[in-house]
Each structure stands twice: as C-alpha cells, then as structure tokens.
SETIPA-30319 format. One record per atom (N, C-alpha, C, O): residue number from 1; chain; atom name; x negated, y negated, z. Coordinates in pm, 1 decimal. Layout:
N
+------+-------+------+----------+----------+----------+
| resi | chain | name |        u |        v |        w |
+------+-------+------+----------+----------+----------+
|  NUM |     A |   CA |        X |        Y |        Z |
...
+------+-------+------+----------+----------+----------+
# end
This chain:
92
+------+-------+------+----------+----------+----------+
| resi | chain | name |        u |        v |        w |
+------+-------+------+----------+----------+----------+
|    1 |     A |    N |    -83.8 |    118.3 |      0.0 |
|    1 |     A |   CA |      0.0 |      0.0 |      0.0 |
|    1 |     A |    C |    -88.4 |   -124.7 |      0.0 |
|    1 |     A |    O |   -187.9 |   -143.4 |     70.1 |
|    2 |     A |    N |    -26.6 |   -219.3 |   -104.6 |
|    2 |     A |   CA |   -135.7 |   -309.6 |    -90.2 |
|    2 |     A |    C |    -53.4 |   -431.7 |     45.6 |
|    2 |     A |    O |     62.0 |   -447.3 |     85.5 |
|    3 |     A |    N |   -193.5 |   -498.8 |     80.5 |
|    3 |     A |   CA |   -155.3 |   -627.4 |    222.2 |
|    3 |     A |    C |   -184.8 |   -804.6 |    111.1 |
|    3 |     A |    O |   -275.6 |   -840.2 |     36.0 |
|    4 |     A |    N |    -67.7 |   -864.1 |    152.7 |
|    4 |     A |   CA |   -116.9 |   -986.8 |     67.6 |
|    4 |     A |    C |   -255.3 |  -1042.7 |    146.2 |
|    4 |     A |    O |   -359.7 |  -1085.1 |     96.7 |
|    5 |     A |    N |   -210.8 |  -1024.5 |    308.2 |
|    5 |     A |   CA |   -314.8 |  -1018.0 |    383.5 |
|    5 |     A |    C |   -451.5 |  -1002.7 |    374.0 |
|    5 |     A |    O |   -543.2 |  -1078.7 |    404.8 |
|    6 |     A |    N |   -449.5 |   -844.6 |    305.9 |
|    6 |     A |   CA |   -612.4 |   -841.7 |    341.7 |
|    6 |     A |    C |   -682.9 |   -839.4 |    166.8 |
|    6 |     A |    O |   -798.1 |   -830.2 |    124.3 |
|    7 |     A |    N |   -546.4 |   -853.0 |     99.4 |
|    7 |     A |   CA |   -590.9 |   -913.4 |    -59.5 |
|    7 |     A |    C |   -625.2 |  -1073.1 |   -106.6 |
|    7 |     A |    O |   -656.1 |  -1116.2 |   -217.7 |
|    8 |     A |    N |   -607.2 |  -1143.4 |     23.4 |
|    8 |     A |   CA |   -602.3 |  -1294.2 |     35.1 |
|    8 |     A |    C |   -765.9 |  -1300.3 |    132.7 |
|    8 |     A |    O |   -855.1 |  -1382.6 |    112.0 |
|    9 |     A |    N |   -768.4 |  -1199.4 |    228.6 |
|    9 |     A |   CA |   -900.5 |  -1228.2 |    219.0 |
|    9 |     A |    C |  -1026.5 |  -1158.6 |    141.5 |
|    9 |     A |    O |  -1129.8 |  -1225.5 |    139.1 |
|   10 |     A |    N |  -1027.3 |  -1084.6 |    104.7 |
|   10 |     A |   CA |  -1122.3 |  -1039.9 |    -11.4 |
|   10 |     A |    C |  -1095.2 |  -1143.9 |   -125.2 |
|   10 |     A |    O |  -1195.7 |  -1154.9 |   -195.4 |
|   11 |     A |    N |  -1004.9 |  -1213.7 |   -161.3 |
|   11 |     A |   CA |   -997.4 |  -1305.3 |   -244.9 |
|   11 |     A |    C |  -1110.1 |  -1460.4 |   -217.9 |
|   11 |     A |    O |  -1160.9 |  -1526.4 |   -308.6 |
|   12 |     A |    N |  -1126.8 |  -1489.6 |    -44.2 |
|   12 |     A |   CA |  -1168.7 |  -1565.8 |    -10.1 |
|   12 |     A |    C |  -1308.1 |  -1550.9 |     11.5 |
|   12 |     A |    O |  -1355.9 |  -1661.5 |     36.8 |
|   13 |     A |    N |  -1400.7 |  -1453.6 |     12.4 |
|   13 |     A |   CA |  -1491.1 |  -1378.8 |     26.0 |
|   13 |     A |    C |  -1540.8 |  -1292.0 |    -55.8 |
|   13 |     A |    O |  -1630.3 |  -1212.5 |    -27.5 |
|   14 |     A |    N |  -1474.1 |  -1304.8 |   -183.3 |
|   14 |     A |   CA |  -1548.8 |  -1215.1 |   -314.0 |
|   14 |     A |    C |  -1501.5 |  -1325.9 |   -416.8 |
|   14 |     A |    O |  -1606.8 |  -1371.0 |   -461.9 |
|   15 |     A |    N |  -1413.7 |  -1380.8 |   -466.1 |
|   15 |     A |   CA |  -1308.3 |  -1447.6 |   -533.6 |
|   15 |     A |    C |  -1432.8 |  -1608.4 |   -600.4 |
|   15 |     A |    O |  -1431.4 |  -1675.4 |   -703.7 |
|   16 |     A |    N |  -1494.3 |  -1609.1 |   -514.8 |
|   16 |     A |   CA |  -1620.2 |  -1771.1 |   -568.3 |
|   16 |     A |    C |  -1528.3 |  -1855.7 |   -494.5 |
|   16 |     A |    O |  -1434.6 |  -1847.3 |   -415.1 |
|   17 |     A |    N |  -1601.8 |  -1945.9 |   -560.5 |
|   17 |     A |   CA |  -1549.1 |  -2047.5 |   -435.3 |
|   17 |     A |    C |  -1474.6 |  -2200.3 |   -504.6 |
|   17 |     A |    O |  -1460.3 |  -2301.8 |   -436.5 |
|   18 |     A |    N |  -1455.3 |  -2195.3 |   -572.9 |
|   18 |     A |   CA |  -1395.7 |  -2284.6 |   -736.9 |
|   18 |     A |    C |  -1241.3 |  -2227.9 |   -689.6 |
|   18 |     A |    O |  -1223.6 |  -2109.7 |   -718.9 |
|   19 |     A |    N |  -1152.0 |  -2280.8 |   -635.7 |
|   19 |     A |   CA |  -1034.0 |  -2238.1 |   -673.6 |
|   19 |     A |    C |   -962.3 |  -2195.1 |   -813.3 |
|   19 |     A |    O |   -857.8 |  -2130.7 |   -822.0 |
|   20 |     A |    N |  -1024.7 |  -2234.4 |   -898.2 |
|   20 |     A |   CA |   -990.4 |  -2162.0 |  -1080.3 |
|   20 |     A |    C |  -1045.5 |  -2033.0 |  -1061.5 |
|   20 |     A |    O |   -989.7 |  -1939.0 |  -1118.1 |
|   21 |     A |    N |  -1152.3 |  -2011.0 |   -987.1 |
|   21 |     A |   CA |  -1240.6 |  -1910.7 |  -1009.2 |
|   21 |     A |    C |  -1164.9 |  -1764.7 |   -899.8 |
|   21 |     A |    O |  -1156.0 |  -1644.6 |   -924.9 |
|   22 |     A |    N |  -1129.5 |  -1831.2 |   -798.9 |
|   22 |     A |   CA |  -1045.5 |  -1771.8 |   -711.5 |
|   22 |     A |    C |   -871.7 |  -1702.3 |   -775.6 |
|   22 |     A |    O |   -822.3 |  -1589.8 |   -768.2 |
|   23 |     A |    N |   -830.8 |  -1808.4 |   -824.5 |
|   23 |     A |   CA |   -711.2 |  -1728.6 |   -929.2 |
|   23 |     A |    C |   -715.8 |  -1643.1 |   -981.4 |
|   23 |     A |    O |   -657.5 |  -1535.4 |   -968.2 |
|   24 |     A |    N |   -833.7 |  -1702.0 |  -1094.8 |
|   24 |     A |   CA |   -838.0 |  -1607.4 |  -1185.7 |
|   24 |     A |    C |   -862.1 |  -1412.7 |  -1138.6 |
|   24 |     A |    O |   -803.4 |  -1314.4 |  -1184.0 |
|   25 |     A |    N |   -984.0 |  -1424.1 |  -1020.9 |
|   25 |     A |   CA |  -1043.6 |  -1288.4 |   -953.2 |
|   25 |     A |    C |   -906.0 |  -1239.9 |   -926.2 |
|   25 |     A |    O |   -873.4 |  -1143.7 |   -995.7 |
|   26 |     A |    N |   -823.3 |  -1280.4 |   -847.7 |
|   26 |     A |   CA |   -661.5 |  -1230.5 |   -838.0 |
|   26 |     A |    C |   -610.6 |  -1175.3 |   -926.6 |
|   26 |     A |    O |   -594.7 |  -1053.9 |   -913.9 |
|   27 |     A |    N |   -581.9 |  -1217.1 |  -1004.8 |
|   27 |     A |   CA |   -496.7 |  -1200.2 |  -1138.2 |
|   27 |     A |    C |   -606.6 |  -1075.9 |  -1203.2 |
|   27 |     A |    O |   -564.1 |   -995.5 |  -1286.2 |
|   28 |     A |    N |   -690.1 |  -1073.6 |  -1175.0 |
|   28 |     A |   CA |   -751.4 |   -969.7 |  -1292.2 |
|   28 |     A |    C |   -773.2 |   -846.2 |  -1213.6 |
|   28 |     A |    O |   -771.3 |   -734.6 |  -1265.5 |
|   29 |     A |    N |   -803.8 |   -877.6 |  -1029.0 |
|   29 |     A |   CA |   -760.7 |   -752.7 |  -1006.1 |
|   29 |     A |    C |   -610.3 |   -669.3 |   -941.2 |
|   29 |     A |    O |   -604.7 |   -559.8 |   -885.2 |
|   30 |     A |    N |   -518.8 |   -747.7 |   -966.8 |
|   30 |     A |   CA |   -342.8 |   -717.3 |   -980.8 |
|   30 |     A |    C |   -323.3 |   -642.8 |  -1106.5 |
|   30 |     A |    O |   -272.0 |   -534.8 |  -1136.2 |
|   31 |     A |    N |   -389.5 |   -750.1 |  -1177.9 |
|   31 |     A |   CA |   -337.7 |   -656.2 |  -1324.4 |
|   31 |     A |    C |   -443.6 |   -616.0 |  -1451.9 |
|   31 |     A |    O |   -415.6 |   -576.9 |  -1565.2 |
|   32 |     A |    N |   -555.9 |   -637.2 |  -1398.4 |
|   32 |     A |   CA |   -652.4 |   -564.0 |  -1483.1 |
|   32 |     A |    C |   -690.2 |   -613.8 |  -1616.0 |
|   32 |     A |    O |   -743.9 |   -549.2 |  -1705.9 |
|   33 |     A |    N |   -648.8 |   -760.1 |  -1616.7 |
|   33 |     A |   CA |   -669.9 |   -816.7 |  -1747.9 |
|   33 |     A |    C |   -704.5 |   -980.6 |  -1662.0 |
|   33 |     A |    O |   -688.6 |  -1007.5 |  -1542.9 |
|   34 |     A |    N |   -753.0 |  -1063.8 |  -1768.0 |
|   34 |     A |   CA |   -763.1 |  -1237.6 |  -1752.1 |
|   34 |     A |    C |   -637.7 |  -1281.0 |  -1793.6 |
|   34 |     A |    O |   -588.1 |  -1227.6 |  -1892.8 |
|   35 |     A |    N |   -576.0 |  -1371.8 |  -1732.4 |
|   35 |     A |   CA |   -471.1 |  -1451.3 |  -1705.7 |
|   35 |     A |    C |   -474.3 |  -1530.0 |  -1872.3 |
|   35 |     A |    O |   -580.9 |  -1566.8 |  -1921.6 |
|   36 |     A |    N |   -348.7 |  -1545.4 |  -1939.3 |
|   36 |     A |   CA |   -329.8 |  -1624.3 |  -2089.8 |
|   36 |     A |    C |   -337.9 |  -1763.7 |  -2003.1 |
|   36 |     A |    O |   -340.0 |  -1783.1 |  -1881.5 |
|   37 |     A |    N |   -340.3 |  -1822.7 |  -2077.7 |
|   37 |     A |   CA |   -327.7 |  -2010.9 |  -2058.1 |
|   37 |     A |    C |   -221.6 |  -2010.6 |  -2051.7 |
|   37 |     A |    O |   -207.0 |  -2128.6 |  -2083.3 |
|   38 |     A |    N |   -118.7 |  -1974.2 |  -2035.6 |
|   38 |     A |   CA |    -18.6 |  -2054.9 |  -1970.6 |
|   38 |     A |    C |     -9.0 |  -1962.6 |  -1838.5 |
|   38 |     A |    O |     24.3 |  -2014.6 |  -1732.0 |
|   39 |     A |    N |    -30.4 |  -1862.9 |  -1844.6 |
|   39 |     A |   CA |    -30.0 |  -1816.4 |  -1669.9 |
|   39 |     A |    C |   -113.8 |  -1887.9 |  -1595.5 |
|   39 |     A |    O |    -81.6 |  -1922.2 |  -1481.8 |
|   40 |     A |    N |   -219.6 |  -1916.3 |  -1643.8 |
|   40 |     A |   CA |   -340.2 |  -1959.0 |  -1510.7 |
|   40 |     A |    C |   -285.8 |  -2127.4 |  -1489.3 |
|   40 |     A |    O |   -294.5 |  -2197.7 |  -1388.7 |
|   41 |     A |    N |   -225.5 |  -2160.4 |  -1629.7 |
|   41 |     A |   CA |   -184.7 |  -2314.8 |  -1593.9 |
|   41 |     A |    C |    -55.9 |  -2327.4 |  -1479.0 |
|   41 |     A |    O |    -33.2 |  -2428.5 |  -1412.7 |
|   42 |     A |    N |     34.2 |  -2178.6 |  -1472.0 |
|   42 |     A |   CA |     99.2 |  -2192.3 |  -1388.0 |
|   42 |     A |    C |     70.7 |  -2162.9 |  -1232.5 |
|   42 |     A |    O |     98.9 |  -2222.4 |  -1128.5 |
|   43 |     A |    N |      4.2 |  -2048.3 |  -1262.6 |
|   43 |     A |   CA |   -121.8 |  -2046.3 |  -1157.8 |
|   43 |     A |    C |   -201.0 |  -2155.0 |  -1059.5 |
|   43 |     A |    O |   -214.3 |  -2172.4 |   -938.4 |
|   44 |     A |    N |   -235.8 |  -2204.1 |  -1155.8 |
|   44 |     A |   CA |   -338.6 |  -2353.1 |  -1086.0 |
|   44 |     A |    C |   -230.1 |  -2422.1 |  -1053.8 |
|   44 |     A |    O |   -249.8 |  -2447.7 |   -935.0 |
|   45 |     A |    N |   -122.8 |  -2471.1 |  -1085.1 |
|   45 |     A |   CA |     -8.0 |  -2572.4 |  -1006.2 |
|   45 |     A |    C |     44.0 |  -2477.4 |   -877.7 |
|   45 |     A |    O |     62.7 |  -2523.6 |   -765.1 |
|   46 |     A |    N |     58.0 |  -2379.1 |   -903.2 |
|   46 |     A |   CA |    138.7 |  -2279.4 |   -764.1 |
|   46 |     A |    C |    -12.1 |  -2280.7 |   -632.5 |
|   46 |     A |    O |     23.6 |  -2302.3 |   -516.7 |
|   47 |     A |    N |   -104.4 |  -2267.3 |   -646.6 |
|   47 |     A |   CA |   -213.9 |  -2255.1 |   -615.2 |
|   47 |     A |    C |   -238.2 |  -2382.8 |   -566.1 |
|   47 |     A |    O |   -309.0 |  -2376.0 |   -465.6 |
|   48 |     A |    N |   -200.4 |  -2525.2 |   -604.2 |
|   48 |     A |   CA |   -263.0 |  -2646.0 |   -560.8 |
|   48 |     A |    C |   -133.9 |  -2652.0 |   -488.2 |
|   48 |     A |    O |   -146.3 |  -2684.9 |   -370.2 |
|   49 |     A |    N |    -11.7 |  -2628.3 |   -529.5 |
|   49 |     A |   CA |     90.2 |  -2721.9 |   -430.5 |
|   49 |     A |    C |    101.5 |  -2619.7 |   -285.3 |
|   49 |     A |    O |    136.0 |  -2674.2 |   -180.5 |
|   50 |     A |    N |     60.6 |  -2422.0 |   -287.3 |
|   50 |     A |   CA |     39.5 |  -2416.8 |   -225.1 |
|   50 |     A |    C |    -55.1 |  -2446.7 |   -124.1 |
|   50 |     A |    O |     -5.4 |  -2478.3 |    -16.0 |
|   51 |     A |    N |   -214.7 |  -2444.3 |   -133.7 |
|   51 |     A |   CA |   -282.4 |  -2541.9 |    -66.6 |
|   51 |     A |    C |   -246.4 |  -2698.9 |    -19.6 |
|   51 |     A |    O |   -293.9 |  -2741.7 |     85.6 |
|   52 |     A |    N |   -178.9 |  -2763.6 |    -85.2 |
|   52 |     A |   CA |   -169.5 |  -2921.0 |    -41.1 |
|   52 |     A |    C |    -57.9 |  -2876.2 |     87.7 |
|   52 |     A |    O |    -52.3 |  -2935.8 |    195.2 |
|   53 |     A |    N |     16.9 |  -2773.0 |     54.2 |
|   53 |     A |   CA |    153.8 |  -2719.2 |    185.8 |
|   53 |     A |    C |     38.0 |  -2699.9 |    268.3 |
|   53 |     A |    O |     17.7 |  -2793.5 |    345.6 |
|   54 |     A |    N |    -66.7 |  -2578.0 |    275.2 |
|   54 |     A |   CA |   -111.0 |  -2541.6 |    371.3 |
|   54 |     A |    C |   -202.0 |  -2596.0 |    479.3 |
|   54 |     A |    O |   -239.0 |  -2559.9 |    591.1 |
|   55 |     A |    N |   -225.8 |  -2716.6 |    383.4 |
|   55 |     A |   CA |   -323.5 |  -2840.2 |    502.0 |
|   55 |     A |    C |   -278.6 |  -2964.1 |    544.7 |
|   55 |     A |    O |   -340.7 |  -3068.2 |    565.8 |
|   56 |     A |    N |   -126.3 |  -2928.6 |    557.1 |
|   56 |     A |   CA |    -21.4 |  -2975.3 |    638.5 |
|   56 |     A |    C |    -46.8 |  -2904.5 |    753.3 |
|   56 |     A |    O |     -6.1 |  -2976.0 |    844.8 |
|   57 |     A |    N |    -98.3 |  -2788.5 |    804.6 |
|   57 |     A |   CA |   -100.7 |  -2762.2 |    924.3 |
|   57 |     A |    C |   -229.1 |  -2723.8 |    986.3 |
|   57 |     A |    O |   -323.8 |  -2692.2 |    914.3 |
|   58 |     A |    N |   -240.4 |  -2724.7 |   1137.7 |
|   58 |     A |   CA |   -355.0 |  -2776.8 |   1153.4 |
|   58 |     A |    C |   -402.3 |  -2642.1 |   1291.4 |
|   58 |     A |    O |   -447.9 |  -2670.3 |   1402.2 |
|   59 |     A |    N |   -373.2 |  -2499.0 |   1238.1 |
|   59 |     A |   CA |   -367.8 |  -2371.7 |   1312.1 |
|   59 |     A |    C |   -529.5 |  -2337.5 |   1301.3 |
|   59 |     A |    O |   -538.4 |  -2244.9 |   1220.8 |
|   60 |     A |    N |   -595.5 |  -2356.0 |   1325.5 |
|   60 |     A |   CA |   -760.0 |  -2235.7 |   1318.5 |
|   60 |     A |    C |   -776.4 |  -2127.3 |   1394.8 |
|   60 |     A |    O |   -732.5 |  -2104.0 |   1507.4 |
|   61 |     A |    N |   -841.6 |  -2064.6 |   1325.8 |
|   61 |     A |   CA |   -887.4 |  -1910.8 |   1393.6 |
|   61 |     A |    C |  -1001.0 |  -1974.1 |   1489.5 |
|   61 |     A |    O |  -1074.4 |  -2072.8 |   1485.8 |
|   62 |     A |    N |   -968.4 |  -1825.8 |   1609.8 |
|   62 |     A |   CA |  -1052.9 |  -1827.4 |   1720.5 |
|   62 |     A |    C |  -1215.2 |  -1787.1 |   1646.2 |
|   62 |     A |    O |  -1308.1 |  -1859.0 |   1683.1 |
|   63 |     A |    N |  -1240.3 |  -1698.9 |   1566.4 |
|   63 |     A |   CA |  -1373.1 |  -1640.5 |   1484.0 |
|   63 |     A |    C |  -1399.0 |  -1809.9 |   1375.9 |
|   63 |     A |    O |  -1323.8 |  -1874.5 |   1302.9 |
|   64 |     A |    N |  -1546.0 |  -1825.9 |   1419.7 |
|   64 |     A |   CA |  -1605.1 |  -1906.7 |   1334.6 |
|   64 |     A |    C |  -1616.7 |  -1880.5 |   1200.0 |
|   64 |     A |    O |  -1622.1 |  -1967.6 |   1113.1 |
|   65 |     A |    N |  -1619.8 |  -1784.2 |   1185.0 |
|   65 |     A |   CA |  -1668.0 |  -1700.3 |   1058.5 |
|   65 |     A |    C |  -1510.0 |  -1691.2 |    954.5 |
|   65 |     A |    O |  -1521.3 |  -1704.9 |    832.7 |
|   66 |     A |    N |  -1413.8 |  -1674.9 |    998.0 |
|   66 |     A |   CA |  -1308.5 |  -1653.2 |    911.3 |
|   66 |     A |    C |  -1251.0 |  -1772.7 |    853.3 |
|   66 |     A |    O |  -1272.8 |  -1881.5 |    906.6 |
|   67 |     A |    N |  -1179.8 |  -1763.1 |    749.3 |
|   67 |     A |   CA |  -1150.0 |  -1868.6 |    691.0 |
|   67 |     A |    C |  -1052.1 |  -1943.0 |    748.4 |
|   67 |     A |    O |   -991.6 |  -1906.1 |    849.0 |
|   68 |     A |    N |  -1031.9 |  -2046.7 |    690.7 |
|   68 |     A |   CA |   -927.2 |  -2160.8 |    778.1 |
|   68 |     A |    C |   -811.6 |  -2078.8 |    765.3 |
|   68 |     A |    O |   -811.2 |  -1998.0 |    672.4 |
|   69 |     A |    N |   -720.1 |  -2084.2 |    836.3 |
|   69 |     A |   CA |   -584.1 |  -2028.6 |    866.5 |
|   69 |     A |    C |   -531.6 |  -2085.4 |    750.2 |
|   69 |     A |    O |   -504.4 |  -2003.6 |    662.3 |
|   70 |     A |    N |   -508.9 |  -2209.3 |    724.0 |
|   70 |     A |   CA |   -377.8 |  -2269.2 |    605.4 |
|   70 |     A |    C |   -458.1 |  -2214.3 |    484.9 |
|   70 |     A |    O |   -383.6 |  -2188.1 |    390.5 |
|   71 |     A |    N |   -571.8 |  -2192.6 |    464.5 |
|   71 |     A |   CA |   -627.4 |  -2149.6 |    335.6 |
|   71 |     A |    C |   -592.5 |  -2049.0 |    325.6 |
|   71 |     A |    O |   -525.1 |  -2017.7 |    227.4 |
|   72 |     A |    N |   -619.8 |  -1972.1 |    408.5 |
|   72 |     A |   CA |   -575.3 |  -1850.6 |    451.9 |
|   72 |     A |    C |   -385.0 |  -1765.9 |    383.9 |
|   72 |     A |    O |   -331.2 |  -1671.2 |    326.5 |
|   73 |     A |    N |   -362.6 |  -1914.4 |    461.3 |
|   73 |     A |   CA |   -218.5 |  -1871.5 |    459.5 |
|   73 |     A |    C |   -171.7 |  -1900.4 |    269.5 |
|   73 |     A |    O |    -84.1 |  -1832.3 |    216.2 |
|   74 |     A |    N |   -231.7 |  -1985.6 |    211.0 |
|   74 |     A |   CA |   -154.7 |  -2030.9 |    101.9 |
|   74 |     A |    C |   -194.7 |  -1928.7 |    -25.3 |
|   74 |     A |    O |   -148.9 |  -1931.0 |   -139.5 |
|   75 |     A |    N |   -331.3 |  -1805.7 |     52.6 |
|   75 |     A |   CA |   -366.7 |  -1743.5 |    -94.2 |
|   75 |     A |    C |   -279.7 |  -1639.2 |    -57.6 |
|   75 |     A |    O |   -213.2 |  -1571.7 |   -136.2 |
|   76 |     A |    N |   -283.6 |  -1625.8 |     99.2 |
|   76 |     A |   CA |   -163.9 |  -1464.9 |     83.3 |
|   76 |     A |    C |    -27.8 |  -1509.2 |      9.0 |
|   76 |     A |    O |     45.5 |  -1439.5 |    -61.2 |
|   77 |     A |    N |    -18.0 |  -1612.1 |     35.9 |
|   77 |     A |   CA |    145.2 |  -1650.4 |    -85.8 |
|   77 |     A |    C |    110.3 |  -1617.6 |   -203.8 |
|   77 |     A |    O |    172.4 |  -1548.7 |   -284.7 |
|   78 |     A |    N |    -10.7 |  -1677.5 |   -215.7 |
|   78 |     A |   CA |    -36.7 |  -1628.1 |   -394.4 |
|   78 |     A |    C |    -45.8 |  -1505.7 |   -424.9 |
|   78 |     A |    O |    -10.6 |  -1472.8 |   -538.2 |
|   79 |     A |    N |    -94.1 |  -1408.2 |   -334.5 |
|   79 |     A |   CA |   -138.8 |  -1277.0 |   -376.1 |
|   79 |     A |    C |     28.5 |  -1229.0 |   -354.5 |
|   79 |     A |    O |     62.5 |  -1161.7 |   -451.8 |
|   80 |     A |    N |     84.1 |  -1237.2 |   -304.7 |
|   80 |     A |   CA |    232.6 |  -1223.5 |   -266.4 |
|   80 |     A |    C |    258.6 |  -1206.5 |   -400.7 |
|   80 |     A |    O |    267.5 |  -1102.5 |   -465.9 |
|   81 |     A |    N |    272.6 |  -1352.7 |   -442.8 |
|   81 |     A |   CA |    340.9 |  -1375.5 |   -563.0 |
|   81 |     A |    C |    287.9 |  -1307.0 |   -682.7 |
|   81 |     A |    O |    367.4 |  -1273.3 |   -770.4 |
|   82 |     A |    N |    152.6 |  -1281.4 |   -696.2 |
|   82 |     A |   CA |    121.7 |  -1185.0 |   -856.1 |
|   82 |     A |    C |    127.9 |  -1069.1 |   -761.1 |
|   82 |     A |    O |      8.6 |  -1042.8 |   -776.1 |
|   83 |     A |    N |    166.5 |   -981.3 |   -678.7 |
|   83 |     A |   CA |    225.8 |   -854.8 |   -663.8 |
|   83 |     A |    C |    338.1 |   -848.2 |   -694.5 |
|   83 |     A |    O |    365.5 |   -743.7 |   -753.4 |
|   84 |     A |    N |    465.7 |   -956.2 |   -671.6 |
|   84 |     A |   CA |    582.1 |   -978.2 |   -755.3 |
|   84 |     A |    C |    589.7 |   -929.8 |   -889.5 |
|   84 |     A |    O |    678.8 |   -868.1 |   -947.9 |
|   85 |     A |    N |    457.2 |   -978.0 |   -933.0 |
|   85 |     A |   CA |    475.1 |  -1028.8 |  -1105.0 |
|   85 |     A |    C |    459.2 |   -897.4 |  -1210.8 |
|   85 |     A |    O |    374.6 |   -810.5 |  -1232.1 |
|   86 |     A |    N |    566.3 |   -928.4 |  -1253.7 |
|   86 |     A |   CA |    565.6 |   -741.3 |  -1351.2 |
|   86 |     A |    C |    445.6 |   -665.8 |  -1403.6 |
|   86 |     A |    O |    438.5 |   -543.2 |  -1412.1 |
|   87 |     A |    N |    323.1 |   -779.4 |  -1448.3 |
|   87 |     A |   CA |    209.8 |   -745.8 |  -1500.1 |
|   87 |     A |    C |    129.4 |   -623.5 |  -1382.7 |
|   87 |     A |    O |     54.9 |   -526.1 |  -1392.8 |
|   88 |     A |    N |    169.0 |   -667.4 |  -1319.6 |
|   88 |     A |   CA |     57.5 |   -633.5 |  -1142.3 |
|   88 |     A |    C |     84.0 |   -456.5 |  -1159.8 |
|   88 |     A |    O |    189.2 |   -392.5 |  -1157.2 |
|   89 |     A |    N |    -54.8 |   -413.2 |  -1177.5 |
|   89 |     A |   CA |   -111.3 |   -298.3 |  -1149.9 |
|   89 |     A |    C |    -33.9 |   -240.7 |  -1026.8 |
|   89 |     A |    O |    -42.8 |   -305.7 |   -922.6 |
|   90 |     A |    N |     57.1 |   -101.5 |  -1026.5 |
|   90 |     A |   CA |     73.8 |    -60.4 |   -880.8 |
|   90 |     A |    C |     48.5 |     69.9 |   -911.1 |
|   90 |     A |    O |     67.9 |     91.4 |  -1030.8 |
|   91 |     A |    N |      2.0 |    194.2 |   -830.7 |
|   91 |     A |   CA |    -57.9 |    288.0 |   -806.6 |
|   91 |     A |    C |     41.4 |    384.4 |   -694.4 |
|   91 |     A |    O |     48.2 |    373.3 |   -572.0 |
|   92 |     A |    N |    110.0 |    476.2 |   -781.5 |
|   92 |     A |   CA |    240.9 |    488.3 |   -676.9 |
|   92 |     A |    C |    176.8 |    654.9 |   -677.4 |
|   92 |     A |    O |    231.2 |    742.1 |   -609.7 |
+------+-------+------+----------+----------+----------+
# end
C-alpha cells in the first residue's frame, strides 16, 4: 500500500530540491513516465498554491533534521493527488 506520507518524504529527500524538479520525480515515479506540458503546468500551479496554503502555518517538527511540517504537509497533498490520477502505477 502506498503512504502519501512516506511518498512525500522520499519526495523531499530524493526528489532535488527545485520544486519543478520535485514534481516532476513524483509524477515519474506514480506513473513511470515524464509529465506532458500541460500536466506539469498543472502540476506547478497545484504545487505552488499548495505550498503558499502550507506556510500559512507555523507547526515544526521536534527532529532538526526533518522537513518543515507545512512542506511537509503540502507534498503529501500532492502525492495524494497523482495517486488519484488514472495514469498512477498501482501494483495490486
């Protein structure tokens, strides 16, 4: 079973550090291909308005080392959302 959880952090920690660059690593390992231009363009808007939501709040982890909580929180939405997405690789 996949966790948006622990697919949001391997995203944050393997993914680069370029939020384009971070999408894209998502998307290619959900569904095993690179994102067309108009996905990643929808991508990069879902991706920024989630981040601009998530640093509206001001939660940090007790571990120095882990990523900010709202960062945190806005890629598991994303990974959420391309597990939604019909393309997305599932392994039943």
């Amino acid at each position: 079973m996949l966790d948006e959880g622990r697919l949001a952090q391997g995203l944050l920690t393997q993914g680069g550090r370029a939020e384009d660059e971070r999408t894209t690593f998502a998307f290619r390992q959900l569904t095993g291909r690179r994102p067309t231009r108009p996905e990643l363009s929808t991508l990069r808007r879902l991706e920024a308005d989630l981040l601009a939501m998530s640093t509206r709040q001001s939660v940090r982890s007790d571990d120095p080392n882990a990523p900010a909580v709202p960062e945190l929180a806005a890629y598991s939405l994303l990974c959420s959302t391309l597990l939604s997405y019909d393309a997305a690789v599932t392994i039943r």
